[in-house]
C-alpha positions in Angstrom: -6.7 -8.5 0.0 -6.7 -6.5 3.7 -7.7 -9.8 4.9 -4.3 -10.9 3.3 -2.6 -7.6 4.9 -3.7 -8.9 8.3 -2.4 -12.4 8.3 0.9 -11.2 6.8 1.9 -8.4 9.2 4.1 -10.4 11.5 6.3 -11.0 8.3 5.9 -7.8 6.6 9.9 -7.1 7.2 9.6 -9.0 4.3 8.9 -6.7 1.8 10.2 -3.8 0.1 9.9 -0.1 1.5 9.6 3.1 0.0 8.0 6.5 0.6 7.6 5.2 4.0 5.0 2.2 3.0 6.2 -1.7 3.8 4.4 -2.6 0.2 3.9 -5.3 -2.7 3.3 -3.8 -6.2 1.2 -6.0 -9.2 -0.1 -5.3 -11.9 -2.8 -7.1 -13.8 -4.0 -6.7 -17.0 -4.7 -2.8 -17.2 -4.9 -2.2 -13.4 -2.0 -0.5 -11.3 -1.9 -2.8 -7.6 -0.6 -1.4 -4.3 -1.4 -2.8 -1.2 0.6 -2.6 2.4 1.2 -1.0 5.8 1.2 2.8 6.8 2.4 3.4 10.1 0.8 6.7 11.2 1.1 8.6 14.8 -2.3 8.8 15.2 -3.9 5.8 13.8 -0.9 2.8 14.2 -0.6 0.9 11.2 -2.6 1.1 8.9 -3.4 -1.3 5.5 -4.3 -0.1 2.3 -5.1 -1.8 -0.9 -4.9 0.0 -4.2 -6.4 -0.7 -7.3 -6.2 1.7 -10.3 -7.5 1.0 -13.8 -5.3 2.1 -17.0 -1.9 3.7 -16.5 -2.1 4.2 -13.0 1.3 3.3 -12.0 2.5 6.8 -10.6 -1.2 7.5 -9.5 -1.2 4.9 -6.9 2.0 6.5 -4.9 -0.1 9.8 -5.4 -2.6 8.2 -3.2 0.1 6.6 -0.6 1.0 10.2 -0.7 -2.2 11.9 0.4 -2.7 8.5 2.7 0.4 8.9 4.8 0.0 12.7 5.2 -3.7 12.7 6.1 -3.7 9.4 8.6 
């Protein structure tokens, strides 16, 4: 999937933003999907992939949380 991320960030205007994340949410049977760009000061952009089992739906920005203020 970052493999993915990396081919598609010359389009990623494309997709949706919020909480400061260019991202694509998914969900497949009982697993919560995130996966996009962070840009960070120190790091440039960065690509995550998120994958949580169960009802992990407001998890996953928990982690985009913790990932944009620690990068």
């Amino acid at each position: 999937m970052v493999a993915l991320l990396h081919r598609f960030e010359p389009y990623r205007e494309l997709l949706r933003v919020r909480r400061g994340t260019a991202h694509k949410t998914g969900t497949l049977k009982a697993i919560a999907t995130l996966a996009g760009y962070i840009d960070t000061k120190r790091h440039g952009t960065v690509r995550y992939v998120i994958a949580i089992p169960g009802g992990g739906h407001a998890r996953r920005w928990n982690v985009v949380d913790v990932l944009s203020r620690h990068l």
